[in-house]
C-alpha positions in Angstrom: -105.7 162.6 94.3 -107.7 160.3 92.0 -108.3 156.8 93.0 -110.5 153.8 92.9 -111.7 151.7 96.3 -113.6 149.2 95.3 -115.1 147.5 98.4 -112.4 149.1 100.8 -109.2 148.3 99.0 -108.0 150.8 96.8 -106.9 149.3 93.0 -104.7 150.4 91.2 -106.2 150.4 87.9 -104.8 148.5 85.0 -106.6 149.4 82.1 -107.2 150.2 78.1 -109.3 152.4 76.4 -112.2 151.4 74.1 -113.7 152.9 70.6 -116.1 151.5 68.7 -115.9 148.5 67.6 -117.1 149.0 63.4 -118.1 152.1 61.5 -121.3 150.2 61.5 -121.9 148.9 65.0 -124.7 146.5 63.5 -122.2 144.2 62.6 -120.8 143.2 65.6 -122.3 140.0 67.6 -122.6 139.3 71.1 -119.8 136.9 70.3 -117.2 139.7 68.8 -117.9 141.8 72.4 -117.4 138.2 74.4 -114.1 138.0 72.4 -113.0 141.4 72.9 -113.7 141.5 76.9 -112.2 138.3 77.2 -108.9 139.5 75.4 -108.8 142.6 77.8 -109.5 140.1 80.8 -106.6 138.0 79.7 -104.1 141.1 79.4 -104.8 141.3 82.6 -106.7 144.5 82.7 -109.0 145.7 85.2 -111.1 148.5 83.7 -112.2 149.8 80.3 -112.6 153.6 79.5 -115.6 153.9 76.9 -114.2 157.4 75.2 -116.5 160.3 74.6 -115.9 160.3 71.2 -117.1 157.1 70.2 -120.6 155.3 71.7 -122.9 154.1 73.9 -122.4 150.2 73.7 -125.2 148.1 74.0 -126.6 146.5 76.9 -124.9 143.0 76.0 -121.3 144.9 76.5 -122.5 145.8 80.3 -123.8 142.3 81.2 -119.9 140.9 80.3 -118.2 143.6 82.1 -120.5 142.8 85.3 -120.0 139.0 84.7 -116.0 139.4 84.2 -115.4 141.9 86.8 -114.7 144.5 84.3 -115.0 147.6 85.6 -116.2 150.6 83.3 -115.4 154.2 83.3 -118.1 155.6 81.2 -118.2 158.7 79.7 -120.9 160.7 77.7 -120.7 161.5 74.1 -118.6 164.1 73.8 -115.0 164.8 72.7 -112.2 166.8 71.2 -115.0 169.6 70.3 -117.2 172.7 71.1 -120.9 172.4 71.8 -124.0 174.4 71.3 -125.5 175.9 74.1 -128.8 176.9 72.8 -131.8 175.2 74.5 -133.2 173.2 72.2 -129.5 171.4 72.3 -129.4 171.4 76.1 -133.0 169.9 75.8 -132.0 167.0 73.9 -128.6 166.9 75.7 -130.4 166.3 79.1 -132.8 163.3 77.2 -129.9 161.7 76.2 -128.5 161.6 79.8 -131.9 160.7 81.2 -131.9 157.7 79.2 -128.5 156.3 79.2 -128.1 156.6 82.5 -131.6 155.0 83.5 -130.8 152.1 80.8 -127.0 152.0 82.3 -127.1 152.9 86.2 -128.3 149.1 86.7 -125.0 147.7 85.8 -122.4 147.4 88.6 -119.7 147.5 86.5 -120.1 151.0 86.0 -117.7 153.0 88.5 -117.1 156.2 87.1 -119.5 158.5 85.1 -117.1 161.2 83.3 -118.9 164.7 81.8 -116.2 164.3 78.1 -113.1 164.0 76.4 -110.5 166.8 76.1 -113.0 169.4 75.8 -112.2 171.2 78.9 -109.0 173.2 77.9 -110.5 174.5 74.8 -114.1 174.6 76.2 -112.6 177.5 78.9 -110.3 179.0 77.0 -112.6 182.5 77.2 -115.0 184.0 80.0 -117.9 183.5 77.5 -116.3 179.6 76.2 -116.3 178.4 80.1 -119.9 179.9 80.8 -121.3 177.7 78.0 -119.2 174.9 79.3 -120.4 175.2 82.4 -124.2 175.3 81.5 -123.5 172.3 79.3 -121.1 170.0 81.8 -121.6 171.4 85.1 -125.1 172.0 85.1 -127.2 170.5 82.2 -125.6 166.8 82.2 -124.1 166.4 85.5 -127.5 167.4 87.1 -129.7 165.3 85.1 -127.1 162.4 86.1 -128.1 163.1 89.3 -131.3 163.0 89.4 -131.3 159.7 87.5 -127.9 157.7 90.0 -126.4 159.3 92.8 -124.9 156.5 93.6 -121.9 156.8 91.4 -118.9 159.4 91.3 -119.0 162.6 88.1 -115.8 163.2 86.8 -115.9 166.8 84.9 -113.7 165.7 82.1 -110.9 163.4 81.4 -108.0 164.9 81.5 -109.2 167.2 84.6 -108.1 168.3 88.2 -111.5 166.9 89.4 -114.2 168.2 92.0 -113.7 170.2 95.0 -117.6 169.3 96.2 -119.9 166.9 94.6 -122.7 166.3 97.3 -125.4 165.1 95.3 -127.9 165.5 98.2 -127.8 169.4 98.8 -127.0 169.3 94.9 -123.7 170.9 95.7 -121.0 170.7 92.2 -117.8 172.4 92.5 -115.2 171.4 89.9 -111.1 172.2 90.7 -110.2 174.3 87.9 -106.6 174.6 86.6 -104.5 173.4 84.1 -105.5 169.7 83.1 -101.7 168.8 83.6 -101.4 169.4 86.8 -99.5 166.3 88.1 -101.0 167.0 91.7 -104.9 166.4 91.2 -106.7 164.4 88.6 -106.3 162.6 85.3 -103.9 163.5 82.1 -103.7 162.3 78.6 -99.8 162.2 77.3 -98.6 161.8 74.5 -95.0 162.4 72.9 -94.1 161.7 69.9 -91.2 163.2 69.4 -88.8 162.5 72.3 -87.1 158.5 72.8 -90.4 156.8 73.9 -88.7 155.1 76.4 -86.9 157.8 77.9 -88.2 157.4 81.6 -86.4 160.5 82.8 -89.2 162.3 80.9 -92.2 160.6 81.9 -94.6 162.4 84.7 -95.8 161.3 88.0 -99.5 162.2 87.4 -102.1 160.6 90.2 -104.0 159.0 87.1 -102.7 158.6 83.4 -106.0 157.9 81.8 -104.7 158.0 77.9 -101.0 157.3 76.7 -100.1 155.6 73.2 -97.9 155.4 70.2 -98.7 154.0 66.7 -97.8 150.9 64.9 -98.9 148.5 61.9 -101.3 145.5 62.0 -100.4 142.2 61.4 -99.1 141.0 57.7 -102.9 139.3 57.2 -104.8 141.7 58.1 -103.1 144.1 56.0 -103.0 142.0 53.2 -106.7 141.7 53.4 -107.0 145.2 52.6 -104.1 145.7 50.3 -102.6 145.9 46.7 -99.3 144.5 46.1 -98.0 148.3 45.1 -99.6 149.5 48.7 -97.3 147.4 51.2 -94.5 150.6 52.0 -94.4 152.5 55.0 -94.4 155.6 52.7 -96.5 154.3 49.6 -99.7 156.8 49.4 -102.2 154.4 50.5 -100.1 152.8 54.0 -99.6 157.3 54.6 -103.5 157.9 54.0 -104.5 155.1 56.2 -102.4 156.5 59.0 -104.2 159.7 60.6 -101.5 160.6 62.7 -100.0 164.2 61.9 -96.9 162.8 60.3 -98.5 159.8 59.0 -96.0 156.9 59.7 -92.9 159.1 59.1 -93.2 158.8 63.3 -93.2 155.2 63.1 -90.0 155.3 60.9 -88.4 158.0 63.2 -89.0 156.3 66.3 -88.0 152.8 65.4 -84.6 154.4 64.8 -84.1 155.3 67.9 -83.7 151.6 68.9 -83.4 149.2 65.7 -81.4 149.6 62.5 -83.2 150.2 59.1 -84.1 146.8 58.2 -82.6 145.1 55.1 -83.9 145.0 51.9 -84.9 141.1 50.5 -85.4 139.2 47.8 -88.9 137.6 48.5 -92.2 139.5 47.9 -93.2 141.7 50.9 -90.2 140.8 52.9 -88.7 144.1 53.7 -92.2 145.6 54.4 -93.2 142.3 56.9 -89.9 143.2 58.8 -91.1 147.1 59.4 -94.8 146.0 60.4 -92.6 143.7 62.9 -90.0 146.4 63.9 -93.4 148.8 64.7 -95.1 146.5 66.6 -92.3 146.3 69.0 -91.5 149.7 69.1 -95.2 150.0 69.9 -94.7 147.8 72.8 -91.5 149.6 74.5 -93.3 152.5 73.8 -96.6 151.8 76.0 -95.6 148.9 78.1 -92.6 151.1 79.3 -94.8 153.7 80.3 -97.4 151.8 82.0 -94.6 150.1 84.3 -93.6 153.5 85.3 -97.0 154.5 86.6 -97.4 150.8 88.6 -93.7 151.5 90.1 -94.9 155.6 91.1 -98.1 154.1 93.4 -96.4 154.6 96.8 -93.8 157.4 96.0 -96.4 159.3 93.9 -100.0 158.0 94.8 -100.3 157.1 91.1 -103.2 154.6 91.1 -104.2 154.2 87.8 -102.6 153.1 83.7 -105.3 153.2 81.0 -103.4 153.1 77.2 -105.0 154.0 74.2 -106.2 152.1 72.7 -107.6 148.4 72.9 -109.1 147.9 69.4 -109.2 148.9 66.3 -112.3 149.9 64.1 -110.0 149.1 60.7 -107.3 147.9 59.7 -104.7 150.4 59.5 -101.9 151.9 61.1 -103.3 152.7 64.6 -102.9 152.7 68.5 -104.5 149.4 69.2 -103.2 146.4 70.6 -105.7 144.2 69.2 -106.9 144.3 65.5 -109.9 145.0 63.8 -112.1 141.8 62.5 -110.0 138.8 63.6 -109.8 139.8 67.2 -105.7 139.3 66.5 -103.3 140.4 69.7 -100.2 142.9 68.1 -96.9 142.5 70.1 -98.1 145.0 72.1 -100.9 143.3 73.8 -98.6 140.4 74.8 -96.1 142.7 76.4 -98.2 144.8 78.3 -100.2 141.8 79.8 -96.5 141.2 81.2 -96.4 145.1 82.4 -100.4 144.2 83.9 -98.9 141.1 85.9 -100.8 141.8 89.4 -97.3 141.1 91.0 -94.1 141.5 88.8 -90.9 142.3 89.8 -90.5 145.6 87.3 -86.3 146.2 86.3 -85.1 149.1 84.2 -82.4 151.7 83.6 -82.7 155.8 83.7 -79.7 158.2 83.7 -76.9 155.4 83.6 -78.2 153.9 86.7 -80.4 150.2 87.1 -83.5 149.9 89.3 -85.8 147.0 90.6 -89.2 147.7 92.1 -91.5 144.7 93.6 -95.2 145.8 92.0 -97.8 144.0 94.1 -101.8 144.5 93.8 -102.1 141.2 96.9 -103.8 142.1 99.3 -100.9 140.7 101.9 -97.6 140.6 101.9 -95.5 137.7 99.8 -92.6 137.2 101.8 -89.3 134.8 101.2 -89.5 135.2 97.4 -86.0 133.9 95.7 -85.3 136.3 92.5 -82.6 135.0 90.5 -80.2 137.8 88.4 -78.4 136.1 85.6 -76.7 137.7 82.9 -76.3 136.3 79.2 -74.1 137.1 75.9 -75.4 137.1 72.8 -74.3 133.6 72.2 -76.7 132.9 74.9 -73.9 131.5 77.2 -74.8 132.3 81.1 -71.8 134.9 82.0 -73.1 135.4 86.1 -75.5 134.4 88.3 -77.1 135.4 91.6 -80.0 134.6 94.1 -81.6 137.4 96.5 -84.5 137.0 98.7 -86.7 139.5 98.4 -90.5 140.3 99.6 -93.2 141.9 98.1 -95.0 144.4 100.4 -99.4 144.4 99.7 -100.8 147.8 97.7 -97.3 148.9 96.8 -94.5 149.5 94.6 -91.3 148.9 96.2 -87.7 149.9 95.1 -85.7 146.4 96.5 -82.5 148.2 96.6 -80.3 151.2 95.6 -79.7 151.9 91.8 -76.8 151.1 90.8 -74.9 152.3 87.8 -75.0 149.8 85.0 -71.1 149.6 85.0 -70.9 147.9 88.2 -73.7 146.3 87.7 -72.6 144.3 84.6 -68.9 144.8 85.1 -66.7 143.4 83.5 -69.1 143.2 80.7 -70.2 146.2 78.5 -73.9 147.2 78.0 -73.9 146.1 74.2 -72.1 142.4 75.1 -74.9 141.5 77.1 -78.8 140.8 78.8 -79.8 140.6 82.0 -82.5 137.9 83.1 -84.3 138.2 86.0 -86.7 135.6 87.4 -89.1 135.1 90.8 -90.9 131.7 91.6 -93.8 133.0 93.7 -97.0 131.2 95.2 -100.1 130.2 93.7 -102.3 131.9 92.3 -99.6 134.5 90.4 -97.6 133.0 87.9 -93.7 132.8 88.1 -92.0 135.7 85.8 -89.1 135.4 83.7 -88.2 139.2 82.6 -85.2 140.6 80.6 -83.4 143.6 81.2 -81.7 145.4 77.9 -78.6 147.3 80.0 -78.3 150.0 76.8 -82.1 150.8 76.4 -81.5 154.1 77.0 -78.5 154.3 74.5 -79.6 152.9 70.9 -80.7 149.4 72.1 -80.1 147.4 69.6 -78.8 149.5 66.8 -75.1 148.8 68.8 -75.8 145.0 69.5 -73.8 142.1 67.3 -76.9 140.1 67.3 -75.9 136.6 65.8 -78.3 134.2 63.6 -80.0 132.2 66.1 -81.1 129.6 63.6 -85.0 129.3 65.8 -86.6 125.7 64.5 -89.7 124.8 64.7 -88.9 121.6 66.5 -93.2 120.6 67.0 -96.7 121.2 65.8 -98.8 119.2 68.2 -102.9 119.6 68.1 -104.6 119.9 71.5 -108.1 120.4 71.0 -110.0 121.0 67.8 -109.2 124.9 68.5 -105.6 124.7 70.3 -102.3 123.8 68.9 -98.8 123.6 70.9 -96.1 124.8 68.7 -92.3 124.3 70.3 -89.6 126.6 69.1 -86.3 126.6 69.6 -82.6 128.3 68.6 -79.1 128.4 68.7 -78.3 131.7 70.3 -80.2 134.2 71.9 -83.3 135.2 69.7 -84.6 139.2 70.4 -88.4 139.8 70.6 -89.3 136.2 68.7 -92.5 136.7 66.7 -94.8 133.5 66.1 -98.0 134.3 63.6 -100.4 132.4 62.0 -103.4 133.4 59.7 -105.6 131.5 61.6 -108.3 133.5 63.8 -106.6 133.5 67.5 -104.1 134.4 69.8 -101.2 132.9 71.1 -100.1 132.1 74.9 -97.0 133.7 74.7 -95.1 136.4 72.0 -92.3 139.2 71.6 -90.4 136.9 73.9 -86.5 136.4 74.4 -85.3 132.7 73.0 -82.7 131.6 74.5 -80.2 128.1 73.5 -81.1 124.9 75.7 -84.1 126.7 76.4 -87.1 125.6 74.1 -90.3 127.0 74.4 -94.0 125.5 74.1 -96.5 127.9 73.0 -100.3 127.1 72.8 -102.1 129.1 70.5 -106.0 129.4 71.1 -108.3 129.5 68.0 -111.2 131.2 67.7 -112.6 128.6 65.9 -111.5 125.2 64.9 -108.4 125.5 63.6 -107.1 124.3 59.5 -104.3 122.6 60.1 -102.9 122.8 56.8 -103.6 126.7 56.7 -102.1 126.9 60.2 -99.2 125.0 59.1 -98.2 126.6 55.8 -98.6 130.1 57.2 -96.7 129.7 60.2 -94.2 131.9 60.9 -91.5 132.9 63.1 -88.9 136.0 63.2 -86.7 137.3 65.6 -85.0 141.2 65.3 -82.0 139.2 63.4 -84.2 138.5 60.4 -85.0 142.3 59.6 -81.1 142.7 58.9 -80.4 139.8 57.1 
């Protein structure tokens, strides 16, 4: 297996991983790393995965992860390649461990020290390729590591199947060789982009999913930033270039279809474009946050202990992985759901194969007992069809299923899959928040592309000032609102977003500026969509 214990409880890690942060890392201040450890501390992550293919960060970057809590999986500089093995490379190779590991073995933040990335299944692919691997991984860096910290656990690669024996007092390495994907030891890197993202059926049961992602667009202002008038398409030439995917953003288009309709075209300048970057950045978000659930529910069934997505930032602005853009330290839809999937206690609903399931997720240390979930179903109109109340408890360290699937028939009978949503909704003790989650009953059958959705008319109904750097804005509609967007062009985030809106139900988001805020910018570029505007 592959897990964490971190002062004899074993954590289940909730985590991202990191690139650089600008082509030229000079630019970036010891604020822009405060803001960007801070945003992964408030999506409630746990650990950052510095990728072999980027940098070393500077010691400023350490000092935050120690003083947040943060804890680091750090890997040397290599990825995605083949290596020399000539000595004067090796020589330099084993001054470059010496050093970074001397400047870096202080830090307690640092858990994990990991050999590269993805170079192990090309690196062995011969007798003559895994020799040089060897003398480079197994021998030349992980044994200047240890003369320099043996106080910390190698890791071979990432994906790998691990060690058999690492004793770094008889100097004793022995990696476990096999196939990287091997679900029953190790790490894995996954990534499908060809099959319905959220298609559980087809997701694995690894011990550790250490890289997972799917691609979407950046915000409206950043692009804009960046772009000409003629360059705002998902196909134009530019929008294509900018996305270094194999099939460029043809497999954004192709997987959005699989849940939303094409959006319409409209009138205003940019319209039809805005509702794609918005139709993405969902997508995006079932895509990951769908995926990452799935590892939290497999901890007890499958000893999966560990979710790290690629990626957390972005080093441009672009079609990319991230969930949080490059420059303005903006959150994409994505961040905001998968701090919900990162919840250290959720209560975790979905359907697979025709069937619904509920697992209580719970990273407590005890048990929370007596816990009153409410079950409500909705129409579209947002009128409340059913309710019910279970008691339910969460067990410490676990992922529970709370009952037997049931199939989604009986589960909504007498209503179809299209008519309606299902809320679900646990008030639990301080310090976790209370959850308000919504099932979509026909996920797994074209999601919205079958759903009447109906205007919802959201208003604006306040624009209240907190602080010189915080603003409440209250929203509210008329019907039930899908995946509600709120933006701004001002630097910040908001406290909530990609949320359901439901009538009688306003909500009163706080959005936190970076700096103090314009209230006249804020104001006039405010703006707020829901998954009815892209077809109307």
């Amino acid at each position: 297996s592959m897990f964490f214990r971190v002062n004899g409880i074993d954590v289940f890690i909730r985590g991202t991983n990191m690139i650089p942060m600008d082509v030229f890392e000079s630019r970036m201040t010891e604020q822009d790393i405060d803001r960007l450890m801070d945003t992964a501390v408030k999506g409630n992550q746990n650990m950052i995965r510095v990728w072999g293919g980027g940098l070393y960060q500077r010691d400023y970057f350490y000092q935050v992860a120690d003083r947040l809590g943060l804890l680091v999986w750090q890997e040397f500089m290599f990825a995605c390649s083949l290596y020399p093995r000539d000595h004067a490379f090796l020589h330099t190779v084993q001054q470059e461990v010496r050093d970074v590991v001397r400047r870096l073995a202080p830090h307690p933040s640092i858990v994990l020290w990991s050999g590269n990335n993805e170079n192990q299944n090309e690196g062995t692919s011969t007798i003559q390729r895994q020799l040089d691997y060897v003398l480079l991984y197994d021998t030349t860096v992980q044994e200047e590591l240890r003369r320099n910290d043996r106080s910390r656990p190698y890791w071979p690669a990432s994906p790998s199947n691990g060690v058999l024996i690492d004793d770094a007092e008889l100097g004793v390495f022995v990696q476990r060789w096999g196939k990287e994907s091997d679900l029953r030891y190790g790490d894995i890197h996954r990534y499908d982009y060809y099959s319905v993202c959220t298609d559980i059926s087809k997701y694995p049961a690894p011990k550790m999913a250490s890289e997972f992602g799917y691609h979407a667009l950046p915000s409206f202002f950043s692009l804009k930033q960046v772009t000409a008038p003629e360059d705002r398409g998902m196909q134009t030439e530019w929008m294509n270039t900018r996305n270094h995917h194999m099939d460029n953003n043809q497999g954004i288009i192709d997987q959005v279809a699989n849940f939303f309709r094409t959006p319409v075209a409209k009138p205003e300048p940019d319209g039809e474009f805005r509702s794609w970057i918005y139709l993405s950045q969902i997508m995006q978000g079932y895509c990951i946050a769908t995926q990452a659930e799935h590892y939290r529910r497999m901890r007890t069934e499958h000893h999966t202990m560990g979710s790290l997505y690629w990626q957390l930032n972005d080093i441009w602005a672009a079609p990319t992985w991230a969930s949080v853009e490059y420059g303005n330290w903006r959150w994409r839809m994505l961040h905001y759901m998968m701090k919900h999937a990162y919840e250290p206690v959720q209560i975790s609903g979905f359907t697979m194969s025709g069937q619904v399931y509920f697992y209580a997720i719970s990273d407590a240390v005890e048990p929370i007992e007596n816990v009153t979930m409410t079950l409500a179903v909705y129409d579209w109109l947002g009128t409340k069809r059913r309710e019910e109340k279970r008691m339910i408890r969460l067990a410490p360290l676990a992922a529970t299923m709370l009952w037997e699937p049931v199939p989604i028939e009986t589960f909504l009978s007498p209503f179809a899959k299209e008519e309606v949503l299902v809320e679900y909704a646990v008030e639990l003790p301080a310090p976790f928040p209370s959850q308000k989650r919504y099932l979509l009953p026909n996920q797994d059958y074209g999601a919205f592309k079958s759903i009447a959705l109906v205007d919802p008319k959201i208003e604006v109904t306040a624009v209240e000032p907190v602080s010189d750097s915080e603003c409440d804005v209250t929203i509210a509609s008329q019907a039930v609102a899908a995946h509600v967007m709120i933006e701004t062009d001002e630097s910040g985030y908001w406290s909530d977003n990609a949320m359901m809106l439901l009538p009688d139900q306003p909500l009163t988001l706080r959005f936190h500026g970076y700096k103090p805020i314009d209230m006249q910018k804020f104001k006039e570029t405010l703006t707020v969509m829901s998954l009815w505007d892209t077809y109307n």
